[in-house]
DOKOL-751447 format. One record per residue (C-alpha): residue number from 1; residue in one letter; x, z, y. Coordinates in steps of 0.25 Angstrom, whole numbers, plus 5000, padded with zeros to 4 digits. Example, Ala and Ser with C-alpha at 12.3 -4.5 7.8 and 13.67 -1.06 7.14 Angstrom:
! DOKOL-751447
(1; a; (5049; 5031; 4982))
(2; s; (5055; 5029; 4996))
***
This chain:
! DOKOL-751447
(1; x; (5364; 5257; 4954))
(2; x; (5367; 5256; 4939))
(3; x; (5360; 5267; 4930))
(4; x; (5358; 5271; 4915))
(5; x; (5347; 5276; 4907))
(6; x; (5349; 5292; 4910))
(7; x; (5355; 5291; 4925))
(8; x; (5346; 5287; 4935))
(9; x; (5352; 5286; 4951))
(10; x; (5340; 5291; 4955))
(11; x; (5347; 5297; 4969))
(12; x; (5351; 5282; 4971))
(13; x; (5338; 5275; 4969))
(14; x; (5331; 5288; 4978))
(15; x; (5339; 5284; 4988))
(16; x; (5335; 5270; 4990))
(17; x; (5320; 5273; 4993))
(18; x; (5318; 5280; 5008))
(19; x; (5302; 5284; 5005))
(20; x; (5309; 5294; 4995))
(21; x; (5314; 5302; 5006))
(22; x; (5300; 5303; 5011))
(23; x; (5297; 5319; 5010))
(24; x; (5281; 5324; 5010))
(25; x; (5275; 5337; 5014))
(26; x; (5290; 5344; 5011))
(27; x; (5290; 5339; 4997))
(28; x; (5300; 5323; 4995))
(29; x; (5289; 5313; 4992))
(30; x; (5289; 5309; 4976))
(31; x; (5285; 5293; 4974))
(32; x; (5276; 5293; 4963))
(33; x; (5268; 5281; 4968))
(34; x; (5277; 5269; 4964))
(35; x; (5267; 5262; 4956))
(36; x; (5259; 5258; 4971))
(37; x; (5273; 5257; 4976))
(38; x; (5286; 5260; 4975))
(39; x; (5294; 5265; 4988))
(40; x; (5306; 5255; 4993))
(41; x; (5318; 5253; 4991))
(42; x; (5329; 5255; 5003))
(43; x; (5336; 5241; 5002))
(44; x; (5321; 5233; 5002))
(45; x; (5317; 5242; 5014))
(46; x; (5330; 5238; 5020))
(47; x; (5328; 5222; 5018))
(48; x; (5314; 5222; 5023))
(49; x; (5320; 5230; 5035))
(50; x; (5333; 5220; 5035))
(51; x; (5323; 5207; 5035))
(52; x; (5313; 5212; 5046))
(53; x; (5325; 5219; 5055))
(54; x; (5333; 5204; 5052))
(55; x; (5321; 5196; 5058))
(56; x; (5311; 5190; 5047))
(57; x; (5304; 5176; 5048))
(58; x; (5296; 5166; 5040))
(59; x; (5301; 5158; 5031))
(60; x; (5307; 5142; 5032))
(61; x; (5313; 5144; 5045))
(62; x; (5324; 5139; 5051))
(63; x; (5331; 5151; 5056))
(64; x; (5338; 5163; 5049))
(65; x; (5327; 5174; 5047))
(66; x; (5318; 5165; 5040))
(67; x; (5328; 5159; 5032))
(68; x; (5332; 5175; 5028))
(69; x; (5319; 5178; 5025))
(70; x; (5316; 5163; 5014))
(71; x; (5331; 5171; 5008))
(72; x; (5324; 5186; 5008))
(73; x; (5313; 5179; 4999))
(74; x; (5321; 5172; 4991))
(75; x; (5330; 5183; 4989))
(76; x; (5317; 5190; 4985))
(77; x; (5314; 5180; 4975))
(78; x; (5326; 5181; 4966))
(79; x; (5325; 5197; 4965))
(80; x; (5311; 5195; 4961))
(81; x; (5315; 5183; 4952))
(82; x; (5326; 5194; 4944))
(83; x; (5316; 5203; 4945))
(84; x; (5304; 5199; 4937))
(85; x; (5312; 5187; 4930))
(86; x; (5307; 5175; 4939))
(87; x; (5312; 5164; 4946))
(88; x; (5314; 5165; 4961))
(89; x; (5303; 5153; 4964))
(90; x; (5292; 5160; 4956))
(91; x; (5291; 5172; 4965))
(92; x; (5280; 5172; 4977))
(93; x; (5281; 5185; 4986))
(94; x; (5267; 5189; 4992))
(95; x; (5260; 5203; 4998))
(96; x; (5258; 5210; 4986))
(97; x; (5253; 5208; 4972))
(98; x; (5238; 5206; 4974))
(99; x; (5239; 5196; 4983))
(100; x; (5249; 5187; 4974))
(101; x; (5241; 5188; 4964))
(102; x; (5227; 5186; 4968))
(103; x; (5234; 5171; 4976))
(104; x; (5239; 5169; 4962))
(105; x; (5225; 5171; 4955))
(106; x; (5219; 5163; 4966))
(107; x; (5229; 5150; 4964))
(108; x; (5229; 5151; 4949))
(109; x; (5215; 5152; 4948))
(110; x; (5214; 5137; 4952))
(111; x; (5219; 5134; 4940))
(112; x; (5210; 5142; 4932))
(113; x; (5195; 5137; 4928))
(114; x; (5183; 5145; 4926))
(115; x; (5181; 5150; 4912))
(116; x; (5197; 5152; 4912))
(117; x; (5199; 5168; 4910))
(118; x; (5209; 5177; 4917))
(119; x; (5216; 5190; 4910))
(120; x; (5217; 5203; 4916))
(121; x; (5220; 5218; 4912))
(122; x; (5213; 5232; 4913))
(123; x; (5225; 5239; 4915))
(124; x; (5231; 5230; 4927))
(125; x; (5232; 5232; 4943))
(126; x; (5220; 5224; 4950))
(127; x; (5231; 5216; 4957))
(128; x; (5232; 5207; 4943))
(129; x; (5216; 5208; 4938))
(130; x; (5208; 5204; 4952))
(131; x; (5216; 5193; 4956))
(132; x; (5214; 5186; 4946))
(133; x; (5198; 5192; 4942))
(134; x; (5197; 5186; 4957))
(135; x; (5202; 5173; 4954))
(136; x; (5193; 5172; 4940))
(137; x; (5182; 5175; 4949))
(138; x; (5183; 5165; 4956))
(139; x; (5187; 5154; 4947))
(140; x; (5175; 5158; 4936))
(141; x; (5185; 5163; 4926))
(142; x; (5184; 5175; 4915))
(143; x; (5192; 5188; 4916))
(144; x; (5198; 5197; 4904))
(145; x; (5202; 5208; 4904))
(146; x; (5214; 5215; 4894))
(147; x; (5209; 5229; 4893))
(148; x; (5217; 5243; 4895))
(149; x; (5216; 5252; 4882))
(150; x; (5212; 5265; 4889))
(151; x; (5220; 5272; 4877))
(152; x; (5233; 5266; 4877))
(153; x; (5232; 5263; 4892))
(154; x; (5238; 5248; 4888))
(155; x; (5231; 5234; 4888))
(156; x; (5223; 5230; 4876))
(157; x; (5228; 5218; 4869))
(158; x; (5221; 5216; 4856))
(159; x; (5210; 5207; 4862))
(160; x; (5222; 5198; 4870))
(161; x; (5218; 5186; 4862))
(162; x; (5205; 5187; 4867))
(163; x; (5205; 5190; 4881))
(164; x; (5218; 5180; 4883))
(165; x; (5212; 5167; 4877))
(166; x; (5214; 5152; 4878))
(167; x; (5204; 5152; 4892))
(168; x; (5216; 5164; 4897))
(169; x; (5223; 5156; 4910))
(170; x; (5230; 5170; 4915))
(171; x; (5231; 5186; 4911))
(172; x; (5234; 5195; 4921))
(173; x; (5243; 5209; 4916))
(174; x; (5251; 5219; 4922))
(175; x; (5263; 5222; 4917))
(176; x; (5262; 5237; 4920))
(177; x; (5250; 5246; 4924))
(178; x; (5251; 5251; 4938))
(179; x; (5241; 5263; 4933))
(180; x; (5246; 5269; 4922))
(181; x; (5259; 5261; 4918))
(182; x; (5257; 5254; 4906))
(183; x; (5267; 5244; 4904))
(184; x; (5260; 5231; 4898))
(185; x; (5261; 5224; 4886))
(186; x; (5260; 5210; 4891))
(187; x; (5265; 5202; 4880))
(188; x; (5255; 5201; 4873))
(189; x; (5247; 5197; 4885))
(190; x; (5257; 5187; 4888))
(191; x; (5259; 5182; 4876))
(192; x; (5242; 5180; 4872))
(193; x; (5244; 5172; 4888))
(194; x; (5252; 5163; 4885))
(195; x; (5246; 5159; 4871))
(196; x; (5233; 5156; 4878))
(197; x; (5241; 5148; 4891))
(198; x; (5238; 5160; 4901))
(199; x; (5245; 5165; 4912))
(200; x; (5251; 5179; 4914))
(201; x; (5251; 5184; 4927))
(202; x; (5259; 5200; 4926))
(203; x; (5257; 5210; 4937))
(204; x; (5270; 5218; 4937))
(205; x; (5269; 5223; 4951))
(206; x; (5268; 5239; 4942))
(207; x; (5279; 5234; 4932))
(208; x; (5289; 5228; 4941))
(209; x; (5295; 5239; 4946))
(210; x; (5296; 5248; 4930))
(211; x; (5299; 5237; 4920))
(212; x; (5308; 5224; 4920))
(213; x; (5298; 5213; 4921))
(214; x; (5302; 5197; 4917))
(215; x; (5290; 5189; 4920))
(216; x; (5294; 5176; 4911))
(217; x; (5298; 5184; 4898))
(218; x; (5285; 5191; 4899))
(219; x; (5278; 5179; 4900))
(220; x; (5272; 5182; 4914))
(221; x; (5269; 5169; 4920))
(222; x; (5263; 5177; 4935))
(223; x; (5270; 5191; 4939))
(224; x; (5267; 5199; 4951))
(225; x; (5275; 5212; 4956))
(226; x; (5276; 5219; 4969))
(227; x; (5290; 5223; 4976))
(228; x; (5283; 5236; 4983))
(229; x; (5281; 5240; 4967))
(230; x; (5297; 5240; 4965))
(231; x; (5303; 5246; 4978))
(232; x; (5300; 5234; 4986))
(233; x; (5292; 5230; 4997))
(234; x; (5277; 5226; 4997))
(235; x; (5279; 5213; 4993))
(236; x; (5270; 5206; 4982))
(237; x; (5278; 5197; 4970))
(238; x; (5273; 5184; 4962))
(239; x; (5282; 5178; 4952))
(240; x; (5274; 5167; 4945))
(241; x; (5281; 5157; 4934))
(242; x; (5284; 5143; 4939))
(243; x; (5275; 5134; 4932))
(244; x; (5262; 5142; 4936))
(245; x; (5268; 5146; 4950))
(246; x; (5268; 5131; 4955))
(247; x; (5254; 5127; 4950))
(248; x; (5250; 5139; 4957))
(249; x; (5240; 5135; 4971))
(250; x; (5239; 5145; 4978))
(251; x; (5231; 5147; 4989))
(252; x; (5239; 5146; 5002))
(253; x; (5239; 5140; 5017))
(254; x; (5241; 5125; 5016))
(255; x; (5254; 5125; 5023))
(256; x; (5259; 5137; 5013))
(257; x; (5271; 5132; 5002))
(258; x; (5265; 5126; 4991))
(259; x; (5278; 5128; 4982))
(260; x; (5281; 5141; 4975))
(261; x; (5282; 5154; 4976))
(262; x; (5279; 5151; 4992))
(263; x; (5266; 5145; 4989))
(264; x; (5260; 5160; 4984))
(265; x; (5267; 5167; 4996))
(266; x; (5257; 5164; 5006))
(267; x; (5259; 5167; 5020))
(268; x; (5273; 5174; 5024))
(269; x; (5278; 5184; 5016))
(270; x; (5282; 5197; 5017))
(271; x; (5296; 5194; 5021))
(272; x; (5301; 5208; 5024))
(273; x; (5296; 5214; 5012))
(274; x; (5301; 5202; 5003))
(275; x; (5315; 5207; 5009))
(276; x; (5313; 5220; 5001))
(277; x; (5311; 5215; 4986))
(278; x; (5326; 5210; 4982))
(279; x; (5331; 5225; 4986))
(280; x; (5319; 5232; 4977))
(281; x; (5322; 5223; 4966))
(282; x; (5337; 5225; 4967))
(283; x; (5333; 5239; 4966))
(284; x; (5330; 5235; 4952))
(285; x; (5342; 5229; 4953))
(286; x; (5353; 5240; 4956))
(287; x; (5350; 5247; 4944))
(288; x; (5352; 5236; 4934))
(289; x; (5363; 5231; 4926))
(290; x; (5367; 5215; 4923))
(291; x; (5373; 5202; 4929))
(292; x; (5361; 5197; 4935))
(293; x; (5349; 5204; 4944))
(294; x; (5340; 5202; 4935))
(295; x; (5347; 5210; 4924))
(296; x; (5349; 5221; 4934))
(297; x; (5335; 5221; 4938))
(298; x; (5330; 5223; 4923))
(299; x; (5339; 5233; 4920))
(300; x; (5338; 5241; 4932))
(301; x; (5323; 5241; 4930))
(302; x; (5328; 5248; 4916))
(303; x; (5334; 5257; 4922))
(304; x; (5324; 5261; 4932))
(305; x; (5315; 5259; 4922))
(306; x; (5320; 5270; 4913))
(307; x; (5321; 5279; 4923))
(308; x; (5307; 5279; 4930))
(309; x; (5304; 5279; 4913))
(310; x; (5311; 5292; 4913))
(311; x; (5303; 5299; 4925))
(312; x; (5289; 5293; 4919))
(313; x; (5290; 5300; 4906))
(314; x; (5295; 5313; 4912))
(315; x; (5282; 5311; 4922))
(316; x; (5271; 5308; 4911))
(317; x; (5277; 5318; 4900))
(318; x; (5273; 5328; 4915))
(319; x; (5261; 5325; 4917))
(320; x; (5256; 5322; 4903))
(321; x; (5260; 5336; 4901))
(322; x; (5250; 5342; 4912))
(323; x; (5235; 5345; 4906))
(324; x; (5227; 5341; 4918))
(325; x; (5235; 5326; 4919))
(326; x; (5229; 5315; 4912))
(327; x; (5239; 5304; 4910))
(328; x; (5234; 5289; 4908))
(329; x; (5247; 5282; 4902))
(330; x; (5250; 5274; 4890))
(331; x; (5257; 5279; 4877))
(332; x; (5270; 5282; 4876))
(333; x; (5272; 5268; 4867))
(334; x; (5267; 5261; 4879))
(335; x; (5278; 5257; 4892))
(336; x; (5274; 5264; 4906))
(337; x; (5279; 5261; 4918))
(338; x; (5282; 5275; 4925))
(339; x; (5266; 5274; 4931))
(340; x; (5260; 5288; 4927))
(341; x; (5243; 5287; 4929))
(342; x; (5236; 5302; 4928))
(343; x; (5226; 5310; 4933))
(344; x; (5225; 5326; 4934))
(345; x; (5213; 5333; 4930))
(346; x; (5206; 5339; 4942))
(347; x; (5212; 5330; 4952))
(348; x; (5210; 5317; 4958))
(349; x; (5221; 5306; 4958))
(350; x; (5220; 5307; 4972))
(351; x; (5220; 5323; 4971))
(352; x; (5232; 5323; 4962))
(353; x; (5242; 5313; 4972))
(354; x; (5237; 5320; 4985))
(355; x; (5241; 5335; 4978))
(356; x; (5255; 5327; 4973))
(357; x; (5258; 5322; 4987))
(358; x; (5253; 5334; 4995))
(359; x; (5260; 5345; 4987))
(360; x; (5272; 5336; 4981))
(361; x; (5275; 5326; 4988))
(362; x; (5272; 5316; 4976))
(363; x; (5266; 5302; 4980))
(364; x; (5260; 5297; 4968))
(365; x; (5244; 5289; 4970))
(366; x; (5232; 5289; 4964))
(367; x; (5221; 5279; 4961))
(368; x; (5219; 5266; 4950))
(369; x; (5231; 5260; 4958))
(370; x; (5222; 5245; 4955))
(371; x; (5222; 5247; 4939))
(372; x; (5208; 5250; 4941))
(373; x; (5202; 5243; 4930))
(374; x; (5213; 5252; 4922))
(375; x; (5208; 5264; 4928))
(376; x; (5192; 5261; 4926))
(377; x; (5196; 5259; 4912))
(378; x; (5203; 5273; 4910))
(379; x; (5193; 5279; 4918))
(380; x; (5201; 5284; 4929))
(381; x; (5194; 5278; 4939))
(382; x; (5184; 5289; 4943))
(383; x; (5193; 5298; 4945))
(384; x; (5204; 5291; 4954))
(385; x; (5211; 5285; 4943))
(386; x; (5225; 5289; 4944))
(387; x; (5236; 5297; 4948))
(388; x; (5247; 5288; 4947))
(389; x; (5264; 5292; 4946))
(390; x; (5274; 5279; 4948))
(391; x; (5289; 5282; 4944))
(392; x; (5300; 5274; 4952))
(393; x; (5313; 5274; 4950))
(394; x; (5314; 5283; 4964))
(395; x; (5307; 5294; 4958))
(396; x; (5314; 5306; 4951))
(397; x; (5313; 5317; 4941))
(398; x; (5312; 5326; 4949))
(399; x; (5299; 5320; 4957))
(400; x; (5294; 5317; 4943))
(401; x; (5295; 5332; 4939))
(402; x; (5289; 5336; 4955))
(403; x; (5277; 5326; 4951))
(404; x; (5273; 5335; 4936))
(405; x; (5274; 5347; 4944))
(406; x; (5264; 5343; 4954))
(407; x; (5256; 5338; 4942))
(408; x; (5256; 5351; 4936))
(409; x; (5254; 5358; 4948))
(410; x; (5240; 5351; 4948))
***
């Protein structure tokens, strides 16, 4: 499924999602809610189908299913190493993102002393700040925090040097917000890291899906991601860099591997869903061009890319253009995912979603979406936050155009 800058097959891509068949109250339901989760992709509902119809089992068994199911893993493995630019044996699989990270905060935290000072940011999902505020709670360690400029709606860096110092063992950053889109800058983060001997652990489970991500060029040493983000199942993804992964301890049953990757993936895994992430990443794939999968996953992430680009500009120049909406987005200098955060005067978030699914069939949520230090910070809180509008490579003009109608209607 090759493309170009002006011609997307949208008709093809629609027709390798089912849910967009789903029809509400007379009206085709309109998926604005990718951001929480993006609908499936046909092929990975077929090989979750395929493995549980085919008989599944646990692994190191001496019979076919189970050895089908140590190859399914593995097979997921090597999309996920083309993916993100890994090798295959720094990838662990767990039940979402959360809970990766908070057994990785817990392990690395041994190593850690008190005094020793951790770095989050004000702008980032809880799921990459209170693992990590847990784990310095408990090991007697200092906090700081890299604040959000309320005006440019970006991460303020002029006091890096400060806040990442020589007593800096690990910065926590996300590489997108999944509230209002901003696409971090996190070289200079990286770079003021490194300098001072930290780590850099990168939640990219908003990015992944948007923007071509290579963990080792940008200088990530831990990066986390979630397939049910990119057309995938619900299926949690760690990619951690060799040398830290094997002096990683963490905690697990006595009898559990104590090699890597297995020795994070505690308990068995989620077999049938692992099944579903080569198809959602070769979805990536179909629209690419080169001699390896790796190129065609960059450049079919380009192309989608540009597309959902395309539909993003058209929504926000929409509802920027309506009195009663307030847009909360970065300038036009600064790189957004297609994540649109408003509110509209007179309404509650809540109010607002209810009205777009009820009288248009619009399925878009509402609330701080866990960016909540974020949305005390812009003061959003009080009145639930936001409305917020994901674009996904499924979604059309045509529904974009439906959704600024339904805005002005309010």
């Amino acid at each position: 499924m090759k493309t170009t800058e002006t011609i997307f097959p949208i008709e093809q891509v629609r027709q390798q999602f089912p849910a967009l068949q789903r029809t509400y109250k007379g009206k085709n339901a309109a998926y604005f809610d990718g951001p929480g989760g993006s609908q499936v992709i046909q092929s990975a509902i077929q090989a979750i189908a395929s493995y549980m119809e085919r008989g599944g089992a646990n692994l190191h068994g001496a019979y076919p299913s189970s050895w089908e199911t140590e190859q399914i893993i593995a097979d997921a493995k090597s999309a996920v190493s083309d993916f993100l630019n890994v090798q295959e044996n720094e990838v662990a699989f767990g039940a979402n993102m959360t809970t990766l990270t908070i057994a990785i905060a817990n392990a690395l935290g041994k190593q850690f002393e008190p005094g020793d000072e951790i770095v989050v940011t004000e702008m980032d999902h809880r799921a990459n700040v209170d693992p990590w505020i847990m784990m310095a709670e408990d090991r007697g360690l200092t906090i700081r925090w890299i604040p959000v400029n309320t005006d440019t709606l970006t991460l303020e860096l002029k006091d890096l040097d400060q806040l990442i110092n020589e007593k800096t063992k690990l910065v926590a950053v996300g590489l997108a917000s999944n509230a209002i889109g901003t696409i971090v800058d996190i070289e200079p983060i990286v770079k003021r890291a490194k300098e001072v001997g930290a780590l850099v652990a990168a939640d990219a489970v908003h990015a992944a899906p948007h923007i071509p991500i290579d963990r080792d060029k940008q200088g990530i040493d831990i990066l986390l991601c979630s397939a049910y983000k990119f057309f995938g199942p619900h299926v949690g993804i760690a990619t951690i860099k060799e040398e830290v992964f094997k002096n990683l301890n963490p905690y697990k049953l006595t009898t559990a591997p104590s090699y890597y990757p297995d020795k994070l993936e505690t308990g068995t895994q989620n077999h049938e869903g692992i099944a579903g992430i080569q198809p959602a990443i070769e979805f990536f794939e179909s629209f690419g061009e080169g001699d390896t999968r790796r190129q065609r996953i960059l450049t079919g992430i380009e192309q989608i890319e540009a597309y959902e680009n395309q539909l993003a500009k058209r929504l926000r120049e929409g509802l920027a253009a309506i009195d009663k909406v307030k847009l909360y987005e970065a300038g036009p200098d600064v790189p957004k995912t297609p994540t649109i955060a408003f509110q509209v005067t007179g309404y509650t978030p809540e109010e607002v979603c209810k009205i777009m699914a009820e009288q248009h069939g619009i399925f878009v949520a509402f609330g701080h979406f866990y960016a909540s230090t974020l949305a005390d910070r812009l003061d959003v809180t009080k009145n639930g936050a936001w409305v917020r509008a994901g674009l996904a490579p499924y979604n059309t003009l045509e529904e974009v155009e439906r959704f600024i109608r339904a805005a002005e209607e309010l």
